[in-house]
C-alpha positions as CSV (number, residue, x, y, z in Angstrom):
1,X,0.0,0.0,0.0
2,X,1.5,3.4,-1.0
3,X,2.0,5.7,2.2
4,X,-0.7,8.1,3.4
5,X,1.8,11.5,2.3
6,X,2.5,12.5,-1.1
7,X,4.6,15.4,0.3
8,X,6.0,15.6,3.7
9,X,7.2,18.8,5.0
10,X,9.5,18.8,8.2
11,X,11.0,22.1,7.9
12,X,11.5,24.0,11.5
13,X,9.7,27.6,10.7
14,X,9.1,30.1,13.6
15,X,5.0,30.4,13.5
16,X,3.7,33.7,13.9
17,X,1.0,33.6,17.1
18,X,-2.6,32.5,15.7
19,X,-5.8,31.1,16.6
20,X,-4.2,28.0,14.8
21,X,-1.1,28.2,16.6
22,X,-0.3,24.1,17.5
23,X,-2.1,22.9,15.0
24,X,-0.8,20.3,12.7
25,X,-2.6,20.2,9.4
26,X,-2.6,17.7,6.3
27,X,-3.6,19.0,2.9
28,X,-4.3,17.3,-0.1
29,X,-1.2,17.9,-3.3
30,X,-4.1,20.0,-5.3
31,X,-3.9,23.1,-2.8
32,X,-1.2,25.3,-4.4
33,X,2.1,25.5,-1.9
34,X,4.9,27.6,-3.6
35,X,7.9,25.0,-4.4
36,X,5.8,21.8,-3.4
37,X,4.9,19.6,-5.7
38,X,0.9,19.7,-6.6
39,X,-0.1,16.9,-9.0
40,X,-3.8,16.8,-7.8
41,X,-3.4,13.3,-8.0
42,X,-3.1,13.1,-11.6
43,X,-0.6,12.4,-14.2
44,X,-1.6,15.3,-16.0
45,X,0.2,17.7,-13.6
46,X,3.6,15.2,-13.1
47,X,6.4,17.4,-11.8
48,X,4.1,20.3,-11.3
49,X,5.6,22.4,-8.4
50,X,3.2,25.2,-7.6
51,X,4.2,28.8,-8.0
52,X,2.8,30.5,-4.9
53,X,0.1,29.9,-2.2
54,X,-3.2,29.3,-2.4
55,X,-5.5,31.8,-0.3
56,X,-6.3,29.1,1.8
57,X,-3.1,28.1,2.5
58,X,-1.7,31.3,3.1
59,X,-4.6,32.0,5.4
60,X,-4.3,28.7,8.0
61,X,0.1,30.0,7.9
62,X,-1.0,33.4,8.8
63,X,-3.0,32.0,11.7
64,X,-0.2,29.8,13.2
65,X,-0.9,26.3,12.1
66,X,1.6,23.9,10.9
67,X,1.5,22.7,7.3
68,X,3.0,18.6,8.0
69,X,2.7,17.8,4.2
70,X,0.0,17.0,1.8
71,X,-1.5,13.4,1.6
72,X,-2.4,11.0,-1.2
73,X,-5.7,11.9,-3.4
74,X,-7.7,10.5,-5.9
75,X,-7.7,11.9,-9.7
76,X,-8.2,15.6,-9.3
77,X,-9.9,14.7,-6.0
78,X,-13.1,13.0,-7.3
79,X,-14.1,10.0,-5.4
80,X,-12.5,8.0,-3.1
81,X,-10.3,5.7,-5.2
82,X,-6.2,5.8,-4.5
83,X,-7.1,8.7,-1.7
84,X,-5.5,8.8,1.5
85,X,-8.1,10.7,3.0
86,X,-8.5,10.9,6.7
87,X,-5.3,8.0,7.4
88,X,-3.5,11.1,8.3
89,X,-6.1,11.7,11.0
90,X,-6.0,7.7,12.0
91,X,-2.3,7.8,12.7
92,X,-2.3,10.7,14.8
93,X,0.2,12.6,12.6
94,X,-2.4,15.3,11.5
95,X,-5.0,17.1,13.9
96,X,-7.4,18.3,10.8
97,X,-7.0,17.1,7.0
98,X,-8.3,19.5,4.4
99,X,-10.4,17.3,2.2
100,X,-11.5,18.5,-1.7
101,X,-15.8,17.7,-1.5
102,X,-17.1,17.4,-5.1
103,X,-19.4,14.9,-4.3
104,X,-19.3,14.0,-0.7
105,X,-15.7,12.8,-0.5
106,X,-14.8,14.9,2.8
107,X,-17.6,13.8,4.5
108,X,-17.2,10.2,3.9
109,X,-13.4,10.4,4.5
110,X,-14.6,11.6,8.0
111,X,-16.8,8.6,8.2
112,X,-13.7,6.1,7.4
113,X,-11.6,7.9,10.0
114,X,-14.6,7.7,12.5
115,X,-14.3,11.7,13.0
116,X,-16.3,15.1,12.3
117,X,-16.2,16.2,8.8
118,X,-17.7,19.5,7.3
119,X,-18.3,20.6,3.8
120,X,-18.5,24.9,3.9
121,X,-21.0,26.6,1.9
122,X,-19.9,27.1,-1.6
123,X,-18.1,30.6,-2.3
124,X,-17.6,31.0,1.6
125,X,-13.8,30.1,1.0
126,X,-11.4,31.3,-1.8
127,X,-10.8,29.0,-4.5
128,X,-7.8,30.5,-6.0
129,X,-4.7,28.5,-6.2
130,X,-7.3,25.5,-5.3
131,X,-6.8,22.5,-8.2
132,X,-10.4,20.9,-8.6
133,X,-12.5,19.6,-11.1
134,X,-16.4,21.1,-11.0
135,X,-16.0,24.9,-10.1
136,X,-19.4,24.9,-9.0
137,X,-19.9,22.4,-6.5
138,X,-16.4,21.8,-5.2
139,X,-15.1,23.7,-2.1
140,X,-12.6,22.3,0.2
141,X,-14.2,19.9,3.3
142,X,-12.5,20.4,7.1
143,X,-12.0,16.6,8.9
144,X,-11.1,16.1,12.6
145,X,-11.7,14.7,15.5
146,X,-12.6,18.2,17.3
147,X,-15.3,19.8,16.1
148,X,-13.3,23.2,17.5
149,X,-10.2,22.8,15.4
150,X,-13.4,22.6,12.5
151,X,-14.9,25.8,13.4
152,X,-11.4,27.9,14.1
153,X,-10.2,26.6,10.5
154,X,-13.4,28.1,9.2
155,X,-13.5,31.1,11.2
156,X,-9.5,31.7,10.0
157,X,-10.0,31.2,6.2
158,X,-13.9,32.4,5.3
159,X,-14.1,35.3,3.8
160,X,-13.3,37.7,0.8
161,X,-10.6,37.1,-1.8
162,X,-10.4,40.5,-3.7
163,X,-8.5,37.6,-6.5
164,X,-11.4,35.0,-6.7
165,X,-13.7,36.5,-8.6
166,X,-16.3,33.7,-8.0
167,X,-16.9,34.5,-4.4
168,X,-20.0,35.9,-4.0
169,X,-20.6,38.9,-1.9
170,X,-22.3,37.9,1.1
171,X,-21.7,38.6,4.6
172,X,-19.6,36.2,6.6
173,X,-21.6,33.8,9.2
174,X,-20.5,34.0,12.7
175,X,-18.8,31.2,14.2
176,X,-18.6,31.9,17.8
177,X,-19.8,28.8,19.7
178,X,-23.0,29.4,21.4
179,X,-25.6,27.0,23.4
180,X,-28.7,25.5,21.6
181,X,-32.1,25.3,22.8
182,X,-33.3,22.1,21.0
183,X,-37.1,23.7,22.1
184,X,-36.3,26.1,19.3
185,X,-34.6,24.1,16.7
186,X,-36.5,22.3,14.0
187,X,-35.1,18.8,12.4
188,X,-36.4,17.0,9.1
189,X,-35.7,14.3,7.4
190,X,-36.9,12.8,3.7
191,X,-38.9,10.7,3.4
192,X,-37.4,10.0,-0.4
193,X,-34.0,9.7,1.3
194,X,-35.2,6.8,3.8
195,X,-37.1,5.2,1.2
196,X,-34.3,4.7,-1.0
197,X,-32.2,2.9,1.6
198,X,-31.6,-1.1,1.5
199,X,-33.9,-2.3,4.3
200,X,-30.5,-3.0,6.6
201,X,-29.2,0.4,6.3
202,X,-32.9,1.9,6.3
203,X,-33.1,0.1,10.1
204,X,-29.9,1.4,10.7
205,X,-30.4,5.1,9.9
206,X,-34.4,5.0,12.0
207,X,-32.0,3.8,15.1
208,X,-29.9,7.3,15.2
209,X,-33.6,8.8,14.7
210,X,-35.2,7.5,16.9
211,X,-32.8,8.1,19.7
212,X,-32.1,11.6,19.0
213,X,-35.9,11.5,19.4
214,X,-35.8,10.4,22.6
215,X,-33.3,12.7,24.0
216,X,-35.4,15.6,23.1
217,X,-34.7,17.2,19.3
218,X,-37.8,17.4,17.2
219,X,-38.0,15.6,14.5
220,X,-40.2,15.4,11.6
221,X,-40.9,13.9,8.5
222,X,-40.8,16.1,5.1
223,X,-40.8,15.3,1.4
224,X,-38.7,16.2,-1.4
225,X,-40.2,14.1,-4.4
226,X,-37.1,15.6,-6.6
227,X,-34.7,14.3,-4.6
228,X,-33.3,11.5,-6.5
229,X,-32.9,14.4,-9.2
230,X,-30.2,16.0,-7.3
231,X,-27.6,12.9,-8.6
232,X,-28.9,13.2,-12.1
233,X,-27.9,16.7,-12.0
234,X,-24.6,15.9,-10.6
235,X,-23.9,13.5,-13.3
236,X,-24.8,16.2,-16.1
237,X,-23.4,19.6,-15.3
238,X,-20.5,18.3,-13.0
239,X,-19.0,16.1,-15.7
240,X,-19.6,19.0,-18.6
241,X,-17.5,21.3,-15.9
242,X,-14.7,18.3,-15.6
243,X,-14.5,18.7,-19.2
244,X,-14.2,22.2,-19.7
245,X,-11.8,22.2,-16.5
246,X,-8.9,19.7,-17.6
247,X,-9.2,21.0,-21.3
248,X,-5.9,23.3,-19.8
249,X,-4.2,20.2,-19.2
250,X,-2.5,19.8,-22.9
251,X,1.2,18.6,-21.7
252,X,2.6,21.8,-23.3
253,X,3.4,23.7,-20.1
254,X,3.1,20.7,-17.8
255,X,2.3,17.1,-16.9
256,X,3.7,13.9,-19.4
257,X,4.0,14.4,-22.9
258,X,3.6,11.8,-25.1
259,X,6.4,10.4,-27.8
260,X,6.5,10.4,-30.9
261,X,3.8,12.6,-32.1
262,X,3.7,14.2,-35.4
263,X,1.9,17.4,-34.6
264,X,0.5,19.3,-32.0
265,X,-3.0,17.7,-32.6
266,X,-1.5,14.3,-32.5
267,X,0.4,15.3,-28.9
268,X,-2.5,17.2,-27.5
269,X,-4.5,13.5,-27.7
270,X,-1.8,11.1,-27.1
271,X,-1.0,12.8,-23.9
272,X,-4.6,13.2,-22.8
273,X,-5.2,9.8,-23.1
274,X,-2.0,8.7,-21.4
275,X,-2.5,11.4,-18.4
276,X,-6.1,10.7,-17.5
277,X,-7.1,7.4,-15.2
278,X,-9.5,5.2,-16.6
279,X,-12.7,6.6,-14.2
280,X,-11.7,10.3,-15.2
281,X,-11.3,9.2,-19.2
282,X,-15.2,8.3,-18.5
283,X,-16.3,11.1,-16.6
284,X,-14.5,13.8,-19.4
285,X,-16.4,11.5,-22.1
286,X,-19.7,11.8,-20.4
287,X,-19.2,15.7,-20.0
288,X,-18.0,16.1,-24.1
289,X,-21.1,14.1,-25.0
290,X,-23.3,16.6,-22.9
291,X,-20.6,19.5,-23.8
292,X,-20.9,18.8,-27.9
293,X,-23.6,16.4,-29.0
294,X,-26.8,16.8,-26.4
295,X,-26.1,20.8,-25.0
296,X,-30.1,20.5,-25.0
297,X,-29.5,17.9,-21.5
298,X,-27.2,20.1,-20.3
299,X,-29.3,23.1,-20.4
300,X,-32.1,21.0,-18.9
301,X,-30.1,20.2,-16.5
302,X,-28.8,23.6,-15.2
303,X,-32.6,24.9,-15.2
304,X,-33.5,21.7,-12.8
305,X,-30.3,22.6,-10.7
306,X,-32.3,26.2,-10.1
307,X,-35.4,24.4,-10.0
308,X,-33.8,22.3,-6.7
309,X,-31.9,24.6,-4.9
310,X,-35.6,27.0,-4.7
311,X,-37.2,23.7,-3.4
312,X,-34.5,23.2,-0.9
313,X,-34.7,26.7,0.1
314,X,-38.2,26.5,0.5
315,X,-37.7,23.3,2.8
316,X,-35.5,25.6,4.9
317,X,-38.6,28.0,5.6
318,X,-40.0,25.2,7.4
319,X,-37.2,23.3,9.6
320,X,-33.8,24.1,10.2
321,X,-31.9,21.3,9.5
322,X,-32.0,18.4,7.9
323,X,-30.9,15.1,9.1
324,X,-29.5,12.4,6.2
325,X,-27.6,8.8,6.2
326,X,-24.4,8.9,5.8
327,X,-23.2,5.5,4.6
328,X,-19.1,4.3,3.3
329,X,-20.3,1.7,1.3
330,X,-18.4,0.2,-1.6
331,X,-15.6,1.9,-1.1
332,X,-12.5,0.0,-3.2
333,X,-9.1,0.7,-3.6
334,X,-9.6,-0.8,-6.9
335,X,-10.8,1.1,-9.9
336,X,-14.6,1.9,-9.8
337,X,-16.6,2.1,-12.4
338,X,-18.4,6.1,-13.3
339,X,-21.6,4.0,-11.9
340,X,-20.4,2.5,-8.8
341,X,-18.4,6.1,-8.1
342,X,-21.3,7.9,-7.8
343,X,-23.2,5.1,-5.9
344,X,-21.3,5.9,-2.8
345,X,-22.1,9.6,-2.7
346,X,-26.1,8.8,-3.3
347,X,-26.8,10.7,0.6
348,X,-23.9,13.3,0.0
349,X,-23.9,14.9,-3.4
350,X,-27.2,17.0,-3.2
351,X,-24.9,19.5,-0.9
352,X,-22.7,20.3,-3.6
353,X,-25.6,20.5,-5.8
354,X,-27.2,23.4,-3.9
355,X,-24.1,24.5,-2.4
356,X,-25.2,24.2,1.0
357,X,-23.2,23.2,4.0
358,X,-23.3,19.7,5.3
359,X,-21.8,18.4,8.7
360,X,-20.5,14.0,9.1
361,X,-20.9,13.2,13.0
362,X,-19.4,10.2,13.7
363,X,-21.1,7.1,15.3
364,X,-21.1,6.4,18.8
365,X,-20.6,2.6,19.3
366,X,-19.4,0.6,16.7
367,X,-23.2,-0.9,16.2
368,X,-24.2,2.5,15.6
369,X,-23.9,4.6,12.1
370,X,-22.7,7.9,11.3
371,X,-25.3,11.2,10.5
372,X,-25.2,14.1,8.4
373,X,-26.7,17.7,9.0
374,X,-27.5,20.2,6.5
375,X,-28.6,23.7,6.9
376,X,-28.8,26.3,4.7
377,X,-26.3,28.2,2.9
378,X,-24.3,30.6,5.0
379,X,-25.7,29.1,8.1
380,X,-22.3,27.0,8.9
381,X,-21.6,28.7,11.9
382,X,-25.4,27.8,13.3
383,X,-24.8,23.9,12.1
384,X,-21.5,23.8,13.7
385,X,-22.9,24.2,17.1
386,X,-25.7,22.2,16.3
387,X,-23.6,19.7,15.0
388,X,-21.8,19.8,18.4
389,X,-24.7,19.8,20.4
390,X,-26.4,16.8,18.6
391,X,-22.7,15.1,19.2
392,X,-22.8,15.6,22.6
393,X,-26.3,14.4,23.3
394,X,-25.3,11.3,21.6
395,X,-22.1,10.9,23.7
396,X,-23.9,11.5,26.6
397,X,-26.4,8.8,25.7
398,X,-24.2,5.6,26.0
C-alpha cells in the first residue's frame, strides 16, 4: 500500500502567534504550496511544483498552524479511489485534514476515520490557487476529531478574496460557539431519502432517529419528491465542468507528454489519453457528449439545478436542519466504475448541488452509524454548534 503522504514537509519555521497556533494540518497535493509539488493526484500535472500559495493556505500560515505535508488523493480529487483521505487523522500525525468535496468525498473520508467532517457553503472560502474539477460544486471539506479545530479553521479562512472573482458577496456567518435550545430548533428528514435505503441500512439510519428523538430534538418527517434528481444533476453539469476544466491540461506547459507525435493535434490527444485514469477518461467523455452532441440535456439540467436549490430553500422556511444517512459503502481501492463512483455519494452529493453546507458526525458505538446535517447556505456557523450539540447528546447517551 503506498504511504498516506504524497509530500511531507518537516521544515523548522518560527510560527507567527494564531488562533491555529499548534495545529498540525494535512492537505491534499491540489492546494497550491509555492515550491511543493501539486499533481492533484493526476498524471496530467507530473512534476508540477506550484508557484505561490493558495489563499487558503496562506490563510491557516497566517493564523499559526503547521503545514505537516500533503497526503495522497484521488484523480483531481473525485471519489475516493487511491485517496488517503483521513489516514492522516487515523495515525495521529495530522489534527485536521483539508479534504476536496465534489461529491461528498470529505464527509465520507470523515466517516472512514470515524471523526467530524464539514463541507462549507460554496463561495464561503477562496478557490484560488485551489486545483479541482467542477467549479461549481467543489469547495474544500474540514475533517477532525474536534469539532473546534473545524470551526477555528473556518473562522481563519472564510471570507473575501479580492482575487477569486467567483466569491460571491455575502456577509460572513459567525462562528462563535454558542448554546442551543433544541425547544427552538426544528429537524427533518426525507422521506425519499429513507425510502431509497436497503432495508439494513434503512433500520440502521431510524435507530440514530429515533434516539435523538428520545433525548429531546424534534424531528419530523418532510418530502422532497425531486430528490433523486439531485444525482442526475450531478452527473450532467459536473462532468460538462470536468471537461471544460482539464481542457488546460495539454502537456505543453506541464504534466507527461507523449512520444513520438507528429503534430500538436497528434500530442495534445496522445497525452490526454495517457495522463487521465480510466474513471476520469469516463467522466470527461460523459461531460463532451453533454458539452458537444446533447447541449439540450445540459441546459435542462442547469434549469433543474435552479429548479432544486428553490425547493430546498423552500424546505429551509420550514425546519432548520435536515438530518441524512451517511453510509461508506463500496468503497474500493480498486478502480470503480463512473456507476459504482457515484453510488457511494447517493446521501452526499445533493450539498454540492445546492451549495449548501453539510456536517459528518461520527457514530457512537461501533453498532451505531454515522449522520449528516444540513442547513442552509451561509448558516455553517449555526450547524456547527448544532452539530456539536447533537454530538454531545449522543455521547452522553451511551
Amino acid at each position: 500500500m503506498d504511504s498516506i503522504f504524497f509530500h511531507r514537509h518537516f521544515e523548522e519555521t518560527v510560527l507567527p502567534d494564531g488562533i491555529l497556533k499548534g495545529l498540525k494540518i494535512a492537505i491534499q497535493p491540489n492546494i497550491s504550496v509555492a515550491g511543493w509539488p501539486t499533481e492533484a493526484g493526476s498524471g496530467a500535472l507530473t512534476g508540477f511544483r506550484a508557484l505561490e500559495d493558495a489563499t487558503l493556505y496562506r490563510l491557516i500560515r497566517e493564523a499559526g498552524a503547521y503545514v505537516c505535508g500533503s497526503t495522497r488523493m484521488s484523480e483531481f480529487g473525485f471519489g475516493l479511489t487511491g485517496s488517503r483521505a483521513g489516514k492522516a487523522l487515523i495515525s495521529q500525525e495530522a489534527d485536521v485534514e483539508l479534504v476536496l468535496d465534489m461529491t461528498g468525498e470529505s464527509r465520507l473520508a470523515a466517516a472512514g476515520a470515524s471523526v467530524c467532517g464539514l463541507k462549507p457553503s460554496w463561495g464561503l472560502v477562496s478557490h484560488l490557487g485551489l486545483i479541482g474539477l467542477i467549479p461549481s460544486m467543489e469547495c474544500c471539506g474540514i475533517i477532525s476529531e474536534n469539532i473546534n479545530n473545524i470551526r477555528i479553521i473556518l473562522k481563519s479562512v472564510a471570507g473575501p478574496d479580492e482575487r477569486d472573482f467567483s466569491m460571491p458577496d455575502e456577509e460572513i456567518p459567525d462562528f462563535e460557539p454558542k448554546g442551543v435550545d433544541p425547544a427552538k430548533i426544528a429537524v427533518g428528514i426525507l422521506t425519499e431519502v429513507q425510502d431509497a435505503l436497503p432495508s439494513t441500512e434503512q433500520n440502521l439510519f431510524r435507530r440514530e432517529v429515533d434516539d435523538l428523538k428520545k433525548q429531546g430534538i424534534p424531528i419530523r418527517e418532510l418530502s422532497l419528491p425531486d430528490f433523486p434528481l439531485f444525482m442526475a444533476v450531478h452527473q450532467v453539469v459536473g462532468s460538462v465542468e470536468a471537461s471544460s476544466a482539464a481542457g488546460r491540461y495539454d502537456s505543453v506547459r506541464y504534466g507527461r507528454r507523449a512520444a513520438g507525435s507528429k503534430n500538436w493535434n497528434e500530442m495534445y490527444l496522445a497525452s490526454r489519453g495517457a495522463a487521465f485514469g480510466p474513471l476520469l477518461k469516463s467522466y470527461l467523455f460523459q461531460g463532451a457528449y453533454f458539452q458537444f452532441q446533447n447541449y439540450r440535456a445540459y441546459e435542462d439540467a442547469c434549469r433543474l439545478r435552479a429548479r432544486l436549490c428553490q425547493q430546498m430553500e423552500k424546505l429551509f422556511t420550514e425546519t432548520d436542519f435536515l438530518l441524512f444517512p451517511a453510509f461508506r459503502r463500496g468503497l474500493s481501492e480498486k478502480s470503480l466504475s463512473l456507476a459504482d463512483t457515484y453510488a457511494q455519494f447517493a446521501e452526499t452529493a445533493f450539498a454540492n448541488v445546492a451549495g449548501c453546507p453539510a456536517f459528518y458526525i461520527p457514530p457512537v458505538a461501533e453498532e451505531r452509524v454515522g449522520i449528516q446535517l444540513a442547513g442552509p447556505r451561509r448558516s455553517d456557523g449555526r450547524l456547527l454548534n448544532f452539530g456539536e450539540y447533537t454530538q454531545n447528546l449522543r455521547r452522553g447517551g451511551h
